[in-house]
N, CA, C and O atoms as CSV, one atom per row, in Angstrom:
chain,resi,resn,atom,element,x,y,z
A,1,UNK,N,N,-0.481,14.513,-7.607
A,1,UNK,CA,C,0.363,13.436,-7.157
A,1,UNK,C,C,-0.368,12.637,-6.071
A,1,UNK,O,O,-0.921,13.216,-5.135
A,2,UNK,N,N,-0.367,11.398,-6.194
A,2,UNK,CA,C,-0.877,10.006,-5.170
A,2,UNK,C,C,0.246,9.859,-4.512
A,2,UNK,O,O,1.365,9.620,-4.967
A,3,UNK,N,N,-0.281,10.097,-2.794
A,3,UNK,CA,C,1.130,9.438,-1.478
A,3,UNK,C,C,0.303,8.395,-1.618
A,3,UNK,O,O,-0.767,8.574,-2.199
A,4,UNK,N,N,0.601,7.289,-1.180
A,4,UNK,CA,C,0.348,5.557,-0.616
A,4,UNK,C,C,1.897,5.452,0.588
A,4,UNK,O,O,3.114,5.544,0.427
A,5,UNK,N,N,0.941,5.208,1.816
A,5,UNK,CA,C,1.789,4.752,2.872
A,5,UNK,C,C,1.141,3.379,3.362
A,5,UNK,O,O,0.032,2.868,3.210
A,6,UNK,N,N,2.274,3.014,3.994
A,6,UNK,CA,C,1.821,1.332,4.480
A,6,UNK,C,C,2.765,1.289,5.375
A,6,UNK,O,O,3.976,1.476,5.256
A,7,UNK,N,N,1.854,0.919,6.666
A,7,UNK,CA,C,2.245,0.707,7.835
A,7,UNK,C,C,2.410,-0.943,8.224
A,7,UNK,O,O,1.705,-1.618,8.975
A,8,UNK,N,N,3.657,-1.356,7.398
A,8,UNK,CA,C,3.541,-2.842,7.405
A,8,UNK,C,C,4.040,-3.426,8.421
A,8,UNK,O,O,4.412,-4.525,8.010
A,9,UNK,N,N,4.220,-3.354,9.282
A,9,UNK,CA,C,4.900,-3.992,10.722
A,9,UNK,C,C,3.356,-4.592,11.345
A,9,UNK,O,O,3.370,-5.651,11.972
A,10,UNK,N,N,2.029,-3.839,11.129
A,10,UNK,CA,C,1.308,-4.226,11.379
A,10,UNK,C,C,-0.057,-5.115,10.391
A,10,UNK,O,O,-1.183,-5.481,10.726
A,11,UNK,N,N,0.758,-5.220,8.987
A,11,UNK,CA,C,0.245,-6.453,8.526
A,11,UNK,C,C,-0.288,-7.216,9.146
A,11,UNK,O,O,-0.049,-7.453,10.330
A,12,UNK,N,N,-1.582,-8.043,8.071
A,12,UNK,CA,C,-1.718,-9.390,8.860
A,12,UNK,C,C,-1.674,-10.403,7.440
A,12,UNK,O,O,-1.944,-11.594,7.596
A,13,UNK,N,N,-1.340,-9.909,6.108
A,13,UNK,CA,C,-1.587,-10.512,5.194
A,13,UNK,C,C,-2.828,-11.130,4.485
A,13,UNK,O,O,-2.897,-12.300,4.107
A,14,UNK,N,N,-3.808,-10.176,4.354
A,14,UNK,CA,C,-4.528,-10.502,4.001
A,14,UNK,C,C,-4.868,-10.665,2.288
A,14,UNK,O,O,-5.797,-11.332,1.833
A,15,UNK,N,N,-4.214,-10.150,1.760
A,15,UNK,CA,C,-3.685,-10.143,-0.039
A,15,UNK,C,C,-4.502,-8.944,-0.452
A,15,UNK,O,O,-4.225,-8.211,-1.402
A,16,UNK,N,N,-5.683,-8.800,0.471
A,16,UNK,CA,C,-6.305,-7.569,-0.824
A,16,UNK,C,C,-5.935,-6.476,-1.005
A,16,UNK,O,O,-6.720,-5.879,-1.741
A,17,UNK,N,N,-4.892,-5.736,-0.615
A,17,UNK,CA,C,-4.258,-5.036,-1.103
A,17,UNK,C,C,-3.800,-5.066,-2.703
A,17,UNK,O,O,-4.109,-4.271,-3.590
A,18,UNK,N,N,-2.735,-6.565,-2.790
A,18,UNK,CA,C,-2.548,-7.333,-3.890
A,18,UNK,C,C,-3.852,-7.090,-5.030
A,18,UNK,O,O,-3.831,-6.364,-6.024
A,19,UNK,N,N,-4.912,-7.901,-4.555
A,19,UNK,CA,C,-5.696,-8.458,-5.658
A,19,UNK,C,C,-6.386,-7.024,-5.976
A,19,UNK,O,O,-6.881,-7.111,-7.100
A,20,UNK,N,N,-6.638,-5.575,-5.350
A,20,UNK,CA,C,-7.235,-4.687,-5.455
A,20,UNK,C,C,-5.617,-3.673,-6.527
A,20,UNK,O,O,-5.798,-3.393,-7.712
A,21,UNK,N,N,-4.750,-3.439,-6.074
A,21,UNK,CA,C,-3.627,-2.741,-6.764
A,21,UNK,C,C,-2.303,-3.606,-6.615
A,21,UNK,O,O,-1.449,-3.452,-5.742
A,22,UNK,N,N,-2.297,-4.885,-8.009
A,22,UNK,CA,C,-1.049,-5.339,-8.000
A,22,UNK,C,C,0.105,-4.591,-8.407
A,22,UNK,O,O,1.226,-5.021,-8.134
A,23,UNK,N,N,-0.070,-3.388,-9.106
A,23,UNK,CA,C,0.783,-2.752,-9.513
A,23,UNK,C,C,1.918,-2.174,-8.828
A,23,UNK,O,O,2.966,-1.677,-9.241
A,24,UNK,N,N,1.305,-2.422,-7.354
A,24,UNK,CA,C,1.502,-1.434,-6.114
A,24,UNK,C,C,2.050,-2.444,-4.717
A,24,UNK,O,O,3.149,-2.302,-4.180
A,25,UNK,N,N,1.095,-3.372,-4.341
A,25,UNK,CA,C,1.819,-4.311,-3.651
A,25,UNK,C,C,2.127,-5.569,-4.036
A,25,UNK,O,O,1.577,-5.932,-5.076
A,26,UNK,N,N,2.564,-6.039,-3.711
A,26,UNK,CA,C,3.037,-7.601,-3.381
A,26,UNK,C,C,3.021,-8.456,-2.126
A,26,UNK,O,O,3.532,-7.803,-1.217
A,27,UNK,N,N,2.753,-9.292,-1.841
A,27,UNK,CA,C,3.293,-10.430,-0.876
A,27,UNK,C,C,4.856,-10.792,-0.622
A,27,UNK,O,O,5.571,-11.308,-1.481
A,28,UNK,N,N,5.174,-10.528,0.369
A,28,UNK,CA,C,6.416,-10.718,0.718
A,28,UNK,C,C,6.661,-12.501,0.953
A,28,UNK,O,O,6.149,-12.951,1.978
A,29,UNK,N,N,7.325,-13.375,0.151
A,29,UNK,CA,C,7.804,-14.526,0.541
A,29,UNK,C,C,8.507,-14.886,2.019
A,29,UNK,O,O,8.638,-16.025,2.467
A,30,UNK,N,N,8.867,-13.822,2.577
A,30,UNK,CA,C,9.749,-14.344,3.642
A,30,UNK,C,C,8.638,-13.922,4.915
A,30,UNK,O,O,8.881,-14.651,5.876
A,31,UNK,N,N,8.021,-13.408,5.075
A,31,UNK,CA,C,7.031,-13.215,5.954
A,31,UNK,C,C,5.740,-12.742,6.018
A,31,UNK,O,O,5.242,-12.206,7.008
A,32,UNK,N,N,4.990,-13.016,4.556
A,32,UNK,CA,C,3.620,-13.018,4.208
A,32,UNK,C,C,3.108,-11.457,4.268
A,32,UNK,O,O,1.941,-11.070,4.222
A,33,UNK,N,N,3.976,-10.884,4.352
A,33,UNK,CA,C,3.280,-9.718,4.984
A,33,UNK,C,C,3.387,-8.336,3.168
A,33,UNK,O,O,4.419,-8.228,2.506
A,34,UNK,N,N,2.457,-7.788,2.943
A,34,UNK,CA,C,2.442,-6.434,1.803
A,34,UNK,C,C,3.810,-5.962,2.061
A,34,UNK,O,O,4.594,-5.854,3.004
A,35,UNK,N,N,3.727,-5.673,0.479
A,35,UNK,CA,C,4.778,-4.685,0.444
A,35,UNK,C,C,4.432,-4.144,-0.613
A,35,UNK,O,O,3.839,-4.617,-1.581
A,36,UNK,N,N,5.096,-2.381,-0.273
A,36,UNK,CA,C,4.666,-1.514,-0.999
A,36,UNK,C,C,6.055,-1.352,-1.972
A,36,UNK,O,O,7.217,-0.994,-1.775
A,37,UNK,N,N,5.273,-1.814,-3.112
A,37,UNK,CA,C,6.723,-1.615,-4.573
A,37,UNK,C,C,7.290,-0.168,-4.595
A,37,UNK,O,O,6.526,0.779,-4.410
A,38,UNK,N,N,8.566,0.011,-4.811
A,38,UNK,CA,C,9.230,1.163,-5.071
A,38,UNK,C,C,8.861,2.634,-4.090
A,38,UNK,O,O,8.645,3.809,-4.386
A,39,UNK,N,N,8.918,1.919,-2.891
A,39,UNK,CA,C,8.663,2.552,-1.757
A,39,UNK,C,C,9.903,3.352,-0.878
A,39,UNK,O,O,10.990,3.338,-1.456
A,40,UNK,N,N,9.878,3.836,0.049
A,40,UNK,CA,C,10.772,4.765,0.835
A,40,UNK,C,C,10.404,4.659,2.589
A,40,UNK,O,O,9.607,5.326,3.248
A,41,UNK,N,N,11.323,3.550,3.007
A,41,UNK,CA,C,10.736,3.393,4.523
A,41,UNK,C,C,11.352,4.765,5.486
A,41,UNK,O,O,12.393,5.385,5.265
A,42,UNK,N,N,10.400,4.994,6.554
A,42,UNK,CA,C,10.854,5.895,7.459
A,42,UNK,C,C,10.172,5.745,8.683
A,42,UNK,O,O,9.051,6.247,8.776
A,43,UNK,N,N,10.699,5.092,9.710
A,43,UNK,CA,C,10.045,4.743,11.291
A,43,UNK,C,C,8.888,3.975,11.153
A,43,UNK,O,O,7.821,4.159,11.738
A,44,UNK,N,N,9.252,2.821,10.084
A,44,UNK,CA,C,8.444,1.804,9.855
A,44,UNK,C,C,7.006,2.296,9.010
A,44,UNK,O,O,6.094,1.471,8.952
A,45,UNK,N,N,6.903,3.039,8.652
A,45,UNK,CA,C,5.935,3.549,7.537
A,45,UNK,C,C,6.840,3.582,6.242
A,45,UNK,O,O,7.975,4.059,6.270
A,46,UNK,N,N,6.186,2.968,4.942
A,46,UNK,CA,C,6.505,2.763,3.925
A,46,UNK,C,C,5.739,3.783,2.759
A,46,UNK,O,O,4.512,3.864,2.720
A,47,UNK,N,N,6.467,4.405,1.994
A,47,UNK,CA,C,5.660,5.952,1.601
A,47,UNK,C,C,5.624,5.559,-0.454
A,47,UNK,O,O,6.275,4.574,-0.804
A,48,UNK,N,N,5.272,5.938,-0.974
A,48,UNK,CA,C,5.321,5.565,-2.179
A,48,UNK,C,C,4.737,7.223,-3.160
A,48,UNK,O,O,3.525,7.437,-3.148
A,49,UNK,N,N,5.464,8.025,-3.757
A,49,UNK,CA,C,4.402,8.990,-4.329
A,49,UNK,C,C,4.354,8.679,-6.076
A,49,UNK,O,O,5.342,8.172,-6.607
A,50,UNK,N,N,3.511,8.921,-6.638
A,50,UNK,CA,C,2.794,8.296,-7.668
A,50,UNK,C,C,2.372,9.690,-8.437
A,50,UNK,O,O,1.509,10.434,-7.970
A,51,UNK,N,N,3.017,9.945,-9.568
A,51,UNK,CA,C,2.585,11.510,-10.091
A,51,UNK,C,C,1.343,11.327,-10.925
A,51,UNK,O,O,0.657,12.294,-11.257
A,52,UNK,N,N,0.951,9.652,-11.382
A,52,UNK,CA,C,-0.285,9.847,-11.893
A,52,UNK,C,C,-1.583,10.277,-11.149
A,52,UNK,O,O,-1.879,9.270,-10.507
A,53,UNK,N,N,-2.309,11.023,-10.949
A,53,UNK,CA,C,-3.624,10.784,-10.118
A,53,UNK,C,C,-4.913,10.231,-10.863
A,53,UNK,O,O,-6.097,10.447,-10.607
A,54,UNK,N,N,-4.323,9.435,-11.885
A,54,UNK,CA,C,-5.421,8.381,-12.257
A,54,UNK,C,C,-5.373,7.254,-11.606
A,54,UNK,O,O,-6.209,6.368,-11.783
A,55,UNK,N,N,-4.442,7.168,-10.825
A,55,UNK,CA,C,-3.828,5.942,-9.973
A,55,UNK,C,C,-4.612,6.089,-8.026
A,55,UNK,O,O,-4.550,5.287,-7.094
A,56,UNK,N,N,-5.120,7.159,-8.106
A,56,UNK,CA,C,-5.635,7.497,-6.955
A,56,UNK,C,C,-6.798,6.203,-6.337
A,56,UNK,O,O,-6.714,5.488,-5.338
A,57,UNK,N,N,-7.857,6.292,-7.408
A,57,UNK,CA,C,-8.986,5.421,-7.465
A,57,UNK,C,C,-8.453,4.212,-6.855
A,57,UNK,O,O,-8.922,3.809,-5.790
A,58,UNK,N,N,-7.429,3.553,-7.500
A,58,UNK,CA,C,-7.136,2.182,-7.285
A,58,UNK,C,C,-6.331,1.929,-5.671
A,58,UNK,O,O,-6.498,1.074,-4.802
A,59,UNK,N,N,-5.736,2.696,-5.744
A,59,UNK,CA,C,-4.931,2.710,-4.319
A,59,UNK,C,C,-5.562,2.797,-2.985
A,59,UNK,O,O,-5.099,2.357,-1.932
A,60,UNK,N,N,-7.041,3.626,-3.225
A,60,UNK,CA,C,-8.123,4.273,-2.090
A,60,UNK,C,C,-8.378,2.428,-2.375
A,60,UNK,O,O,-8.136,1.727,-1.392
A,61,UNK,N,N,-8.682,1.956,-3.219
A,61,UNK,CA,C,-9.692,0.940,-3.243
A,61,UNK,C,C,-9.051,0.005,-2.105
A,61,UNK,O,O,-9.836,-0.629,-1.400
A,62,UNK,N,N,-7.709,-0.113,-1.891
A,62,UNK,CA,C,-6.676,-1.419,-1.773
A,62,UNK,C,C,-6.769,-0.838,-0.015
A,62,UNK,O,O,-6.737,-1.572,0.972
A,63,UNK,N,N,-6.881,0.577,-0.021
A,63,UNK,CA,C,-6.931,1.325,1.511
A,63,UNK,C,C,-8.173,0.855,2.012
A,63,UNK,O,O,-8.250,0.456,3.174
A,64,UNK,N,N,-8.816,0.860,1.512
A,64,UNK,CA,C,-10.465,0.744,2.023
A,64,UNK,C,C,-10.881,-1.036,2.641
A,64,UNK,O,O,-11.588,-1.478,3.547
A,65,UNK,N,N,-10.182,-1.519,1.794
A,65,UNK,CA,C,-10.316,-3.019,1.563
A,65,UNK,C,C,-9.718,-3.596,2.720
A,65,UNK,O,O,-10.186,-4.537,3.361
A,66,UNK,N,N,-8.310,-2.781,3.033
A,66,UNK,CA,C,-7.498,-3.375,4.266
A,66,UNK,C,C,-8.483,-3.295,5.567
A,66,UNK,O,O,-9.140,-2.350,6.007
A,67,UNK,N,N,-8.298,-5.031,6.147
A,67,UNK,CA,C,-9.204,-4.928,7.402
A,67,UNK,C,C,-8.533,-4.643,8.722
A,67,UNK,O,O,-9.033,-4.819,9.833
A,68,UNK,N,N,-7.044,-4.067,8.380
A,68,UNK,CA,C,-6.481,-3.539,9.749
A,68,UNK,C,C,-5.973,-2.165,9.465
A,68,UNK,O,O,-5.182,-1.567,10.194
A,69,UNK,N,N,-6.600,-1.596,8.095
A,69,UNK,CA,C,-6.181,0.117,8.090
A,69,UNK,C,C,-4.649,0.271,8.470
A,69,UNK,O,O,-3.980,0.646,9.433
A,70,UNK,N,N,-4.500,-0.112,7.479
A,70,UNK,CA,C,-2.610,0.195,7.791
A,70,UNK,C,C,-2.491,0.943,6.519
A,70,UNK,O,O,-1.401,1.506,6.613
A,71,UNK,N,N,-2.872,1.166,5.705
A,71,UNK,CA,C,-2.718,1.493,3.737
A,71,UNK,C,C,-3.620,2.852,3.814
A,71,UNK,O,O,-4.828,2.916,4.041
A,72,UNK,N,N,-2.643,4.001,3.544
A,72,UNK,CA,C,-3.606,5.559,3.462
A,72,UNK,C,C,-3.170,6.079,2.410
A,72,UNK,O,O,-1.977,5.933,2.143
A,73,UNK,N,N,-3.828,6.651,1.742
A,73,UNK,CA,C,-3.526,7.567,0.202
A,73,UNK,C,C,-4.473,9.225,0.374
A,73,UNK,O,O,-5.556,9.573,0.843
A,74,UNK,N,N,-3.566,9.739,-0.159
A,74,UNK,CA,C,-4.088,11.034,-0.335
A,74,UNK,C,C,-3.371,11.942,-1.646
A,74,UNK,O,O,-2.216,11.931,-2.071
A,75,UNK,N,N,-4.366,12.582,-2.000
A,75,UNK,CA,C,-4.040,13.540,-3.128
A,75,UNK,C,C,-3.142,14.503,-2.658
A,75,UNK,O,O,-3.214,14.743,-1.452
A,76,UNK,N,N,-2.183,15.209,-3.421
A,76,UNK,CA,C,-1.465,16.099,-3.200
A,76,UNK,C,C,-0.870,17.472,-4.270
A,76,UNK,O,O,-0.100,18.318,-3.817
């Protein structure tokens, strides 16, 4: 199983999250900022678990890419 958390309060919108795993985020219209699809907020961390772990690859990619490290994935 793939966790994906996103610490979006500290967005800055940079999309590559988006353009690296659309499957996964989006752009929020009302304040530019990621969002993590079909997610579970808790003290402003946004959690997502994913039972494929072929989905791992892509999610690290979208983590790696972020230039304010807010996006962490780990195997489980």
């Amino acid at each position: 199983m793939v966790v994906v958390t996103l610490q979006r309060n500290k967005c800055i919108g940079c999309n590559y999250c988006v353009e690296l795993a659309p499957a996964y985020f989006r752009m929020s219209k009302k304040d530019g900022k990621s969002v993590l699809l079909h997610s579970e907020e808790k003290r402003g961390f946004f959690t997502l678990k994913i039972a494929d772990n072929a989905q791992f690859e892509t999610c690290e990619l979208a983590a790696k890419a972020c230039p304010v490290k807010i996006i962490s994935t780990k195997l489980i």
